[in-house]
C-alpha positions in Angstrom: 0.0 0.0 0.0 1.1 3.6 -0.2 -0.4 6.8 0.8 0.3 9.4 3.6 0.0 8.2 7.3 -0.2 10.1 10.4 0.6 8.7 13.7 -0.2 9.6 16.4 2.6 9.7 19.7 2.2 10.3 23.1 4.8 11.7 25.5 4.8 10.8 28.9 7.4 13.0 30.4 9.4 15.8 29.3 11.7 14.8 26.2 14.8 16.7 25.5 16.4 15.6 22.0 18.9 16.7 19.2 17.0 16.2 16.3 19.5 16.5 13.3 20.0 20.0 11.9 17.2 21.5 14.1 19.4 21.3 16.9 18.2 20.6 20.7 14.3 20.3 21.3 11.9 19.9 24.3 8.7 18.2 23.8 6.1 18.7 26.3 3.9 15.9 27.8 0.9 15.4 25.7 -0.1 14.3 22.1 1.5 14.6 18.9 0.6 13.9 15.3 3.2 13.1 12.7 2.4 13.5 8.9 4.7 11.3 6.6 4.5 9.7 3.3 5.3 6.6 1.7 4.7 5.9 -1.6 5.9 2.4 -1.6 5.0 0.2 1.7 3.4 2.4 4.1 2.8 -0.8 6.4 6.7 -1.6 6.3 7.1 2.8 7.1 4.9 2.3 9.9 6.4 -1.0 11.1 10.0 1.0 11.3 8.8 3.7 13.4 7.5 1.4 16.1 10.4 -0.5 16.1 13.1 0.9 18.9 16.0 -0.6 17.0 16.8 1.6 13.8 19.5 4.2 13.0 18.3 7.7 13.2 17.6 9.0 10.3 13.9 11.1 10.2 13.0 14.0 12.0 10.9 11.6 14.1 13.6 9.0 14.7 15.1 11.5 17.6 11.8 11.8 19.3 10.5 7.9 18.9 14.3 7.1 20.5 13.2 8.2 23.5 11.5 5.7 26.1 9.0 8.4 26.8 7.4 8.3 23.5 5.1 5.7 22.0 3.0 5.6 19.1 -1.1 5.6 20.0 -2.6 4.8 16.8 -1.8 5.5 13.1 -4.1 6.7 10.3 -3.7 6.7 6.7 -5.2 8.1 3.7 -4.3 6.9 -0.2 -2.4 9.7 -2.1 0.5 11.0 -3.2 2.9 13.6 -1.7 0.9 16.6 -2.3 -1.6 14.6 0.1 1.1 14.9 2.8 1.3 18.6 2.5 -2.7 18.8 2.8 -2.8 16.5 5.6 -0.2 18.7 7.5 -1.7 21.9 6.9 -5.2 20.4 8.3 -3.0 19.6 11.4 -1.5 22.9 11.6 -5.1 24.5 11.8 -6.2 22.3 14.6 -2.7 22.5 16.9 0.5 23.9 17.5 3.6 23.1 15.3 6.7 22.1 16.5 8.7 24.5 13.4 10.5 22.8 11.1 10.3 19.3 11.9 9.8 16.8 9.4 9.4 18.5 6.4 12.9 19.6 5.1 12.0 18.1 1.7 8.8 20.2 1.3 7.6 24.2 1.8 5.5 23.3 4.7 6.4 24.9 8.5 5.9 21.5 10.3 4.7 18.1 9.9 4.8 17.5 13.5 2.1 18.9 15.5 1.2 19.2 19.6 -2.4 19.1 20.7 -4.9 17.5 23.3 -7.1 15.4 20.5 -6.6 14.6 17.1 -9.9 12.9 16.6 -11.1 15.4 13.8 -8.2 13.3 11.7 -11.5 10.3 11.6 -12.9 12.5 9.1 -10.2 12.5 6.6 -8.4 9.3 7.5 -8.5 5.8 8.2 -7.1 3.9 11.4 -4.3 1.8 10.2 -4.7 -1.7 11.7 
């Protein structure tokens, strides 16, 4: 399958991370919603980011590392990039960005986003199971 995914993390403490070129980070306790694309084996995309054993290499690799994040769920929606970009800037409407994360290889200002409920996503998206 491919499309554009959005999973969904929570943070149970205070996470303090380099992340790459964005330098050091602090993510508050709460939820977060990370837009990605994969236009070849979205279940095998989502599969890696559970997984604790991988070399950093995302954006969301640095927060995921951390034993205080854990994925909650994961939607999807079929598409191509541009889908990624209009999934994100639904996100950004409905909660606060963390700037610049995840989307170096796009014009968008985030593709991670902080918030108390994503459930609005149900409307656009599809639980991945």
């Amino acid at each position: 399958m491919k499309g554009i995914y959005v999973l969904i993390i929570r943070v149970n403490t205070v996470i303090q991370a380099t992340v790459g070129a964005l330098g050091e980070l602090t993510f508050p306790v709460g939820f977060y919603a990370y837009v990605g694309s994969a236009q070849n084996n979205l279940e095998l995309r989502v599969k890696r980011h559970i997984s604790r054993r991988k070399r950093l290499f995302w954006h969301i690799d640095y927060l995921l590392n951390d034993k205080a994040a854990r994925i909650d769920g994961v939607y999807f929606v079929q598409g191509g990039k541009e889908k990624e970009c209009e999934i994100g800037g639904l996100l950004e409407k409905n909660s606060d960005q963390v700037a610049g994360f995840g989307c170096s290889d796009c014009h968008c200002r985030s593709h991670l986003f902080h918030a108390q409920d994503f459930g609005f996503l149900q409307e656009y998206m599809q639980p991945l199971k």
